[in-house]
Each structure stands twice: as C-alpha cells, then as structure tokens.
MMTF fields as JSON, N, C-alpha, C and O atoms, coordinates in Angstrom:
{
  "mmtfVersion": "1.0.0",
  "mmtfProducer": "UNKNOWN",
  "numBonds": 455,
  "numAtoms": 456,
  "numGroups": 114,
  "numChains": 1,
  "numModels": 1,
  "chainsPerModel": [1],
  "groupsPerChain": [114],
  "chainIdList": ["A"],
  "bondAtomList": [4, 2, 8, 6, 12, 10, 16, 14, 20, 18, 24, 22, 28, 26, 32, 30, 36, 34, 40, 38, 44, 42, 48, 46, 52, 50, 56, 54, 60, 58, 64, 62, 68, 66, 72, 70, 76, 74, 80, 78, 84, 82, 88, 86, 92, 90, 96, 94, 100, 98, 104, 102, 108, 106, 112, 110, 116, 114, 120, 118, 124, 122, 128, 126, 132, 130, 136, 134, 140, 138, 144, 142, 148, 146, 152, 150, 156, 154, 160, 158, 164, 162, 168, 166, 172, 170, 176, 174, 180, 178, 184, 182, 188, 186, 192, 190, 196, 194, 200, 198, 204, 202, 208, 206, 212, 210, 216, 214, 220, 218, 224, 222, 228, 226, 232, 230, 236, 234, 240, 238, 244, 242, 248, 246, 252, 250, 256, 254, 260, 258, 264, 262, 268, 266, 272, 270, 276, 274, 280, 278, 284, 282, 288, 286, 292, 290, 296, 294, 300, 298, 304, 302, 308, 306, 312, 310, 316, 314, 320, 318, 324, 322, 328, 326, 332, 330, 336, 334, 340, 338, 344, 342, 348, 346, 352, 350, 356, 354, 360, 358, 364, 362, 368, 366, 372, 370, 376, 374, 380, 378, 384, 382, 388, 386, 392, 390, 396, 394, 400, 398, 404, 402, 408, 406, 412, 410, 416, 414, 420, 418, 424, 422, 428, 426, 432, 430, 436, 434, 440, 438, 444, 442, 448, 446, 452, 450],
  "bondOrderList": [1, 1, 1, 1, 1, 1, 1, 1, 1, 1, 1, 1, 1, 1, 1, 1, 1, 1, 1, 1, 1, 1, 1, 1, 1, 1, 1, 1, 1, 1, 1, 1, 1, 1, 1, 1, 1, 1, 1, 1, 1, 1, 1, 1, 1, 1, 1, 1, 1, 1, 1, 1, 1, 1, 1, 1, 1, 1, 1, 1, 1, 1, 1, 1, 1, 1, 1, 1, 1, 1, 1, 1, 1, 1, 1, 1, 1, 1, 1, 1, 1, 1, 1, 1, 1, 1, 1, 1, 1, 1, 1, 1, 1, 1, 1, 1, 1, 1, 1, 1, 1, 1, 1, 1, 1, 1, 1, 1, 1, 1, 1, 1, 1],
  "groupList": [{"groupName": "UNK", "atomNameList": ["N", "CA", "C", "O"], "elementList": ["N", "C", "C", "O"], "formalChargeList": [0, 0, 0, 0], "bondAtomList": [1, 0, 2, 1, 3, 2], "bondOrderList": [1, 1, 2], "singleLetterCode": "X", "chemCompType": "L-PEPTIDE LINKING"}],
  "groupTypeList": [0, 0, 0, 0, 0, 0, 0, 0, 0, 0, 0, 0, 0, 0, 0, 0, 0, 0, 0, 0, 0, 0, 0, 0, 0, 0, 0, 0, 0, 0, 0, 0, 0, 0, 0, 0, 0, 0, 0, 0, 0, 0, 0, 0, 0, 0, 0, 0, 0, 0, 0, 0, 0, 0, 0, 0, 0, 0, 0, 0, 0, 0, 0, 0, 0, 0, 0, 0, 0, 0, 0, 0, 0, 0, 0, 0, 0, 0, 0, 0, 0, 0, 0, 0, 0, 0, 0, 0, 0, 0, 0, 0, 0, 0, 0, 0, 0, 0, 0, 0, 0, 0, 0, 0, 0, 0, 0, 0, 0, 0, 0, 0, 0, 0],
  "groupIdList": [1, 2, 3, 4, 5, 6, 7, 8, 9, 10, 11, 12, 13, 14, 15, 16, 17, 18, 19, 20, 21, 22, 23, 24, 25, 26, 27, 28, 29, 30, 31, 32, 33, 34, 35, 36, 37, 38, 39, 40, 41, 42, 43, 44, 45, 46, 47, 48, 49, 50, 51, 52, 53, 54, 55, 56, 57, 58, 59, 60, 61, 62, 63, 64, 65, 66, 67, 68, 69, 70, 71, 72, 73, 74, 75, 76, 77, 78, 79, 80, 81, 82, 83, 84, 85, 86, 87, 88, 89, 90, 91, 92, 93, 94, 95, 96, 97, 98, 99, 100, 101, 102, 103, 104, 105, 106, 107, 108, 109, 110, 111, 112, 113, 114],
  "secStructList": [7, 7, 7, 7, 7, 2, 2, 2, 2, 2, 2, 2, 6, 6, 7, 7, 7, 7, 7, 7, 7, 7, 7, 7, 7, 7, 3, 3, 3, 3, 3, 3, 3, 6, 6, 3, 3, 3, 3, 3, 3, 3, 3, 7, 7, 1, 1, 1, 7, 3, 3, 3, 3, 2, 2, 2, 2, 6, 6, 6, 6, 7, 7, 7, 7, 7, 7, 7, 7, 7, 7, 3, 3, 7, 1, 1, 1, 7, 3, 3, 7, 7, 1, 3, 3, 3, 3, 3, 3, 3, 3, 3, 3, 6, 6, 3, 3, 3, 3, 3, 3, 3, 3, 3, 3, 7, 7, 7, 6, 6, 7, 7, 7, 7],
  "xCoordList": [-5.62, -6.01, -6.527, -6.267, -7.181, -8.033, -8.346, -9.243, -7.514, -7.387, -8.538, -8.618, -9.431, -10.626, -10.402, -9.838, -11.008, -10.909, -11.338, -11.891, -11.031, -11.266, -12.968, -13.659, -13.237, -14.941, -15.635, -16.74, -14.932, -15.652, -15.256, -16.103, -14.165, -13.892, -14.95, -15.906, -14.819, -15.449, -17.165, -17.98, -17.324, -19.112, -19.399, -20.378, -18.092, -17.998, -18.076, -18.722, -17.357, -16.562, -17.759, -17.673, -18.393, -19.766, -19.183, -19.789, -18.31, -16.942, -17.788, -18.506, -17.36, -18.276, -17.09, -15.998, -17.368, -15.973, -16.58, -17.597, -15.119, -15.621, -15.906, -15.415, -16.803, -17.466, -15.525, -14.403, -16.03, -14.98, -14.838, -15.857, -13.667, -13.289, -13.464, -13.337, -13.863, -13.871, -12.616, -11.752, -12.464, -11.31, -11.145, -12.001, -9.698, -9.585, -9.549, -9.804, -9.173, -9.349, -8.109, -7.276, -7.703, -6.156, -5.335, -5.838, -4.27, -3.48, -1.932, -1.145, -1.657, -0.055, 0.905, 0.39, 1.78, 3.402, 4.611, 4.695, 5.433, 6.606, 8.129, 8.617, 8.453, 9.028, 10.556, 10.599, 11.467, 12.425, 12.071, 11.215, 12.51, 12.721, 14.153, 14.077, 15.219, 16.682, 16.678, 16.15, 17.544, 17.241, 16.499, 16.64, 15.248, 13.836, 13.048, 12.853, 12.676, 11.981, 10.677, 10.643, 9.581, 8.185, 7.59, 7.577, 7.128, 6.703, 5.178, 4.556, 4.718, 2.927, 2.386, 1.544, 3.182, 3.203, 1.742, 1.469, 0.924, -0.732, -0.243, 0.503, -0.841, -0.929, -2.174, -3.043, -2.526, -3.689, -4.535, -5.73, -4.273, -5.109, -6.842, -7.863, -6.384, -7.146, -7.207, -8.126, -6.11, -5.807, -5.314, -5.624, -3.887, -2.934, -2.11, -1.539, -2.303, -0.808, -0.359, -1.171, 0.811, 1.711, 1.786, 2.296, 1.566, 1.06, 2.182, 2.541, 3.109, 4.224, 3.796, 3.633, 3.724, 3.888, 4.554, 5.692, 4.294, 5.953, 6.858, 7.978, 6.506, 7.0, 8.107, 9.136, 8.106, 8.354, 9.434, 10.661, 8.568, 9.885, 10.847, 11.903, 10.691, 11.786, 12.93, 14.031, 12.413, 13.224, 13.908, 15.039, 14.111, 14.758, 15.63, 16.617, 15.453, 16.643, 16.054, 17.008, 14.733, 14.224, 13.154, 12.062, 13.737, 13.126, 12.476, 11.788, 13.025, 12.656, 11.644, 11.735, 10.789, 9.21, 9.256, 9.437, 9.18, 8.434, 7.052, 6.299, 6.7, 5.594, 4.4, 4.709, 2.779, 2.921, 1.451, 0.975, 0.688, -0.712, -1.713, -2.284, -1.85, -2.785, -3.843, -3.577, -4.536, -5.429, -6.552, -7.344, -5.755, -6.616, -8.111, -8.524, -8.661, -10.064, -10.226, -10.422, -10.157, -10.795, -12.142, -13.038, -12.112, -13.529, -14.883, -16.051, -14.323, -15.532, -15.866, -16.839, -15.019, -15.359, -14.519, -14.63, -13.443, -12.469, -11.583, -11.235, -11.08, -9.942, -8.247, -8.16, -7.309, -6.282, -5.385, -5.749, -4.23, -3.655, -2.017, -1.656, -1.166, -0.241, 0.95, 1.055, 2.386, 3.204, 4.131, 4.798, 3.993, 4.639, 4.836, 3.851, 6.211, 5.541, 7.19, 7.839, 7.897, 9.397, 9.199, 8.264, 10.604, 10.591, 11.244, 12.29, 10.724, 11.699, 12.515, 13.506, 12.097, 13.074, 12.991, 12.094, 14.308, 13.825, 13.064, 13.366, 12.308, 11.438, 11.786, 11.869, 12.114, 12.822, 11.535, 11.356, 10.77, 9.987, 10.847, 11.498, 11.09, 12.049, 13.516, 14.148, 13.817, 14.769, 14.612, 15.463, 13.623, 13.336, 13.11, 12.451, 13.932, 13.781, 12.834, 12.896, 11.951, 11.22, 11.182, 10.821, 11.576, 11.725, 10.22, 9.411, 9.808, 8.644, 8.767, 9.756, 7.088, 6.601, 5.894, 4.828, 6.411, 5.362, 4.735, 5.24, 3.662, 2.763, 3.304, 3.123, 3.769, 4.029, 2.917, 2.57, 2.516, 1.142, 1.699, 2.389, 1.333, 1.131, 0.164, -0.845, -0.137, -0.994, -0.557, 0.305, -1.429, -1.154, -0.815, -1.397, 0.375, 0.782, 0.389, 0.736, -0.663, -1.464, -2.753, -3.537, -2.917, -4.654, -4.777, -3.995, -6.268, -6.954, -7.522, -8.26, -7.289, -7.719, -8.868, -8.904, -10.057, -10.782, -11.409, -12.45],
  "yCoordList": [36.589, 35.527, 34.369, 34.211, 33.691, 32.821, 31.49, 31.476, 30.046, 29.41, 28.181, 27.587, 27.716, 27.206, 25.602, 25.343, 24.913, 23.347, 23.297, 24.219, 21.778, 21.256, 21.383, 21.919, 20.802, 20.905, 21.708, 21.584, 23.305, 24.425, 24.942, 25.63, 24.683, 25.167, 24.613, 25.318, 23.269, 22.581, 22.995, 22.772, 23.653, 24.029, 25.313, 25.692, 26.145, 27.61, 27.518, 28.129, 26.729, 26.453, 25.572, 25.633, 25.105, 24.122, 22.773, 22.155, 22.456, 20.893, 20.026, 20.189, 18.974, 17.637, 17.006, 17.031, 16.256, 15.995, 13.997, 13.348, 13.742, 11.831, 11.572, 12.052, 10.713, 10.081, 9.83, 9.6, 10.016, 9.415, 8.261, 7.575, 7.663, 5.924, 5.723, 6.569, 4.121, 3.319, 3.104, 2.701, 3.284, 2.654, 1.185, 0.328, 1.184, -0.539, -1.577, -2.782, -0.781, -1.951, -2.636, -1.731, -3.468, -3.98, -4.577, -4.942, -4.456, -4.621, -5.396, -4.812, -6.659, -6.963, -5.922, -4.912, -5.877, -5.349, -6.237, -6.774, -6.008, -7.076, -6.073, -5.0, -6.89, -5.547, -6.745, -7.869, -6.304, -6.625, -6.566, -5.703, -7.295, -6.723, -7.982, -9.146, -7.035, -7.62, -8.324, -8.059, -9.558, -10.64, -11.074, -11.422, -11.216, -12.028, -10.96, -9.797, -11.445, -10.853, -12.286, -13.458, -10.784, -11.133, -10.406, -9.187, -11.254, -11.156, -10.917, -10.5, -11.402, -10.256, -10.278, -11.07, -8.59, -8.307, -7.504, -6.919, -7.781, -7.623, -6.124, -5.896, -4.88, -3.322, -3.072, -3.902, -2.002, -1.05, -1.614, -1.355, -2.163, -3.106, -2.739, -3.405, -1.008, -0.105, -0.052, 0.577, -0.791, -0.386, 0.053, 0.087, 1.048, 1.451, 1.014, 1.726, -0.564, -1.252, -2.177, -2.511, -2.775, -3.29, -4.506, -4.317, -5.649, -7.194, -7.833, -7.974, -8.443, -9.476, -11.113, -11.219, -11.829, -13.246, -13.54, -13.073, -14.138, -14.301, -15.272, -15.322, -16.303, -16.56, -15.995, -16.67, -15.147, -14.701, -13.466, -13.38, -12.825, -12.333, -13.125, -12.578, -14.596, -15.145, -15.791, -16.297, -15.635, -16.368, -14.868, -15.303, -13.5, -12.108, -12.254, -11.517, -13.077, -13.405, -12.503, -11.86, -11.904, -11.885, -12.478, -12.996, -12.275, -13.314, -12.728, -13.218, -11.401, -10.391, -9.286, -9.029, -8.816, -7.973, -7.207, -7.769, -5.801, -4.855, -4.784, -4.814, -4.711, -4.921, -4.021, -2.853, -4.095, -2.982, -2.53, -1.515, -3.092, -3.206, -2.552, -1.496, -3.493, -3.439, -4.78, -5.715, -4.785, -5.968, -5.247, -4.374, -6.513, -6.815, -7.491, -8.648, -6.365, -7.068, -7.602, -6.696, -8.851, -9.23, -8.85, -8.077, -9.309, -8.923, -9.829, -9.599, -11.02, -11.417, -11.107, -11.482, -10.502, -9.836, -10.477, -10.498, -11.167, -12.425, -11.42, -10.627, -11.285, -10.792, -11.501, -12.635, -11.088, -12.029, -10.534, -9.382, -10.934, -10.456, -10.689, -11.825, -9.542, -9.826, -10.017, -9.586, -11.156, -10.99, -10.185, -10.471, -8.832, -7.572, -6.755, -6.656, -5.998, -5.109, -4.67, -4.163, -4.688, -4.621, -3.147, -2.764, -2.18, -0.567, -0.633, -1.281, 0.187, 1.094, 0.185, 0.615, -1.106, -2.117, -1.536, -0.759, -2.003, -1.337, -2.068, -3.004, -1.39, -2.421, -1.617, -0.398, -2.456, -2.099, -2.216, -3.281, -0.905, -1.39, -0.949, 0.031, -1.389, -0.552, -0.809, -1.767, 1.146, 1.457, 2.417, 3.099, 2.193, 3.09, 2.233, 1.198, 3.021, 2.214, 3.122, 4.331, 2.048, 2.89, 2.314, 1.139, 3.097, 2.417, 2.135, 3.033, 1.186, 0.543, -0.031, -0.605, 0.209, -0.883, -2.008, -2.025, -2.77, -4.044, -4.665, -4.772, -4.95, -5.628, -7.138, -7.415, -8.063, -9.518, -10.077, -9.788, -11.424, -11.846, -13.509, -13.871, -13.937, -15.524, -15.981, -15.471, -16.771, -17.327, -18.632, -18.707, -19.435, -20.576, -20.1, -19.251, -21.02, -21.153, -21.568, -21.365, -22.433, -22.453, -22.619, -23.488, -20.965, -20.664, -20.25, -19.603, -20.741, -20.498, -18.708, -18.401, -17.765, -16.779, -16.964, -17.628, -16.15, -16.426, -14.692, -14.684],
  "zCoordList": [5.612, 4.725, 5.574, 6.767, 4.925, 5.471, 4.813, 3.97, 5.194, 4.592, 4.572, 5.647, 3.52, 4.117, 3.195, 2.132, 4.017, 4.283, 3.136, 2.537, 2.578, 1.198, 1.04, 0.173, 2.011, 1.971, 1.86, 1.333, 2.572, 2.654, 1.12, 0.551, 0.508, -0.837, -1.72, -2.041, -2.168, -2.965, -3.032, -3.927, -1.763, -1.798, -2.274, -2.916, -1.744, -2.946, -4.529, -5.38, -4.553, -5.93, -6.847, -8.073, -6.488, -6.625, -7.196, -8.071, -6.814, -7.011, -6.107, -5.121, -6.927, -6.299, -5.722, -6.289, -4.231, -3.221, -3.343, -3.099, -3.889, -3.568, -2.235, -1.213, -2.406, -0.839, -0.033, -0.483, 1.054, 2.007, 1.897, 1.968, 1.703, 1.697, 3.144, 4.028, 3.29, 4.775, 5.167, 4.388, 6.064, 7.239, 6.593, 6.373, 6.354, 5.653, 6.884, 6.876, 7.892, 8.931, 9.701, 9.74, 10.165, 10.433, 8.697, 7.634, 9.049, 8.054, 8.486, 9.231, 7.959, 7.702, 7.471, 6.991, 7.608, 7.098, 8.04, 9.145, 6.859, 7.572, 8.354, 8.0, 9.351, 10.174, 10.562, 10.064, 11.333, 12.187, 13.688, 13.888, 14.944, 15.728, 16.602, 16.996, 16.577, 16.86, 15.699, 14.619, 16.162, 14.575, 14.021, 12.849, 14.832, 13.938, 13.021, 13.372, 11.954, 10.351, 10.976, 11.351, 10.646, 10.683, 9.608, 9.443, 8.941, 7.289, 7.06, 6.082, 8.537, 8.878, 9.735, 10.158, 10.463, 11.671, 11.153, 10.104, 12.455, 12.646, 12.981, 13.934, 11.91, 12.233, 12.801, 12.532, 13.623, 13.695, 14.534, 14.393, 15.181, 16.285, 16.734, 16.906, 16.807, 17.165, 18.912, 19.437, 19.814, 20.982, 21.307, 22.498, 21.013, 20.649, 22.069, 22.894, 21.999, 22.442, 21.618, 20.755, 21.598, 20.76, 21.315, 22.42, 21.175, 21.584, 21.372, 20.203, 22.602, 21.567, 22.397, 23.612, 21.774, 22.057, 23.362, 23.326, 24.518, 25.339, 24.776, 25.286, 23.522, 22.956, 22.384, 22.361, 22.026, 20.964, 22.181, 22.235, 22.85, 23.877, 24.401, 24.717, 24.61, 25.159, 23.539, 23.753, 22.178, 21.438, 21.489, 21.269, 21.602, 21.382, 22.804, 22.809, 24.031, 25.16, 25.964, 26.4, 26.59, 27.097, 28.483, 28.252, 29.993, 30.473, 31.808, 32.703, 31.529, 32.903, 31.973, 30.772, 32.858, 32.539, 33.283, 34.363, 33.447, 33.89, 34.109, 33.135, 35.018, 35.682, 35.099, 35.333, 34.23, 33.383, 34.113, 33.603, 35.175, 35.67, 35.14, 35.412, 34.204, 32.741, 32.813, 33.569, 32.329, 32.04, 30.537, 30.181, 30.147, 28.649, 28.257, 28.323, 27.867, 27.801, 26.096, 25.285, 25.632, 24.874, 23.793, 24.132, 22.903, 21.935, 22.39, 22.073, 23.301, 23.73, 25.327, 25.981, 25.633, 27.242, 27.965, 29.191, 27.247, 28.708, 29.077, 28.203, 30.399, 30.568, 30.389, 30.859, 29.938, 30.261, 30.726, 30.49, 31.386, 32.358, 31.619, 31.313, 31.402, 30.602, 31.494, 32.642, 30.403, 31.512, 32.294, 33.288, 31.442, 31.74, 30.511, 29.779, 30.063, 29.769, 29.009, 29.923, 27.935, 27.267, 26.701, 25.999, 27.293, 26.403, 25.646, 25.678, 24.491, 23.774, 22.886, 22.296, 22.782, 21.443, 20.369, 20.043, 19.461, 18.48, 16.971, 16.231, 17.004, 15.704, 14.681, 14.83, 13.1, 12.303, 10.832, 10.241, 10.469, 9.245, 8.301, 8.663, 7.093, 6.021, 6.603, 7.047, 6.264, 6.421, 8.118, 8.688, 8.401, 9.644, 10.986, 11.084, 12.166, 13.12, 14.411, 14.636, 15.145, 15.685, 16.968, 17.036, 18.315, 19.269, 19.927, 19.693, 20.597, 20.744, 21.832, 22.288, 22.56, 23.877, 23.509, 22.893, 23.838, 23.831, 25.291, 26.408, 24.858, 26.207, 26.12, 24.934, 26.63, 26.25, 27.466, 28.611, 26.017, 26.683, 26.187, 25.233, 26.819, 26.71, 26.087, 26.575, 25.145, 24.303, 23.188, 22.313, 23.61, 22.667, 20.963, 20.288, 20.581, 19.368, 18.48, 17.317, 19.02, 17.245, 17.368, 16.985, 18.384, 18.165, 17.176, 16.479, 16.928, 15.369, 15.261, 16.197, 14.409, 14.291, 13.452, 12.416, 14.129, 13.756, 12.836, 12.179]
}
C-alpha cells in the first residue's frame, strides 16, 4: 500500500485544495521563567536562539555566563556581541515546562521597537 500526500490525492480525486495560508510571522505568548510571568514573550524569531535581556538575567539571580562565541547580526547589519550564554532554565508555557538556552544580551530598556 501506498500512502499518497494530500496534494497527490486531491488531483486524483479532482478536489480543489485551499491556497496555502502565509506564515503569520512572530507572535506573543505569555510564559514563566523561575518567578517572573511575562505576559508577551516575543515567539518565532526565526533565529532559532532564545534572546533574554541581561536585565532580566540578573532580576532571575543570575550574574555568571557561559561563554557562548556567538555574535549577533542584526536586521540592519550591526553586530552586537552577547554577554554569554544561560542552560537548560526552565521556561514554563501553560502547564508545560521546557528546559531552555538563552543567549543574554544587553540592551537598553526602553528601546523603541520599531
């Protein structure tokens, strides 16, 4: 037996297939990580690294980095250089916990997103 893709069916079958939806793009969801609740944590980056504030690593009692020798290139071509590099925390969406790397980067607190 021979099991054939929705597409290859639908052209046998002479079934009309809805256009493919677009990629929605980045997306909010609100997560845990230790005690702090973030109510819209930036998903899908499309870099597949995990960005934390060093802010935000030092309010979790964080003050030591693993060294991660990475450099971040920007959407306008800048480089910035991160301050290291936290394993395996656990970030809490729901009821599910998912252990996680974060890159921790330094960046002003009330840059404007543009």
């Amino acid at each position: 037996m021979v099991v054939l893709t929705r597409e290859c069916s639908a052209i046998i079958q002479r079934k009309v297939i809805s256009d493919k939806k677009e990629d929605p793009g980045s997306f909010t969801l609100p997560c845990m990580l230790g005690p702090l609740s973030f109510k819209n944590s930036l998903c899908d980056l499309g870099s597949s690294v995990s960005l934390m504030p060093l802010s935000v690593a030092k309010r979790l009692g964080y003050h030591k980095y693993q060294a991660c020798g990475i450099s971040l290139v920007l959407a306008d071509r800048s480089i910035r250089l991160p301050t290291g590099m936290l394993e395996d925390l656990p970030l809490r969406i729901g009821n599910v916990e998912i252990p996680t790397d974060f890159i921790v980067l330094r960046w002003m607190r009330n840059q404007q997103i543009h």
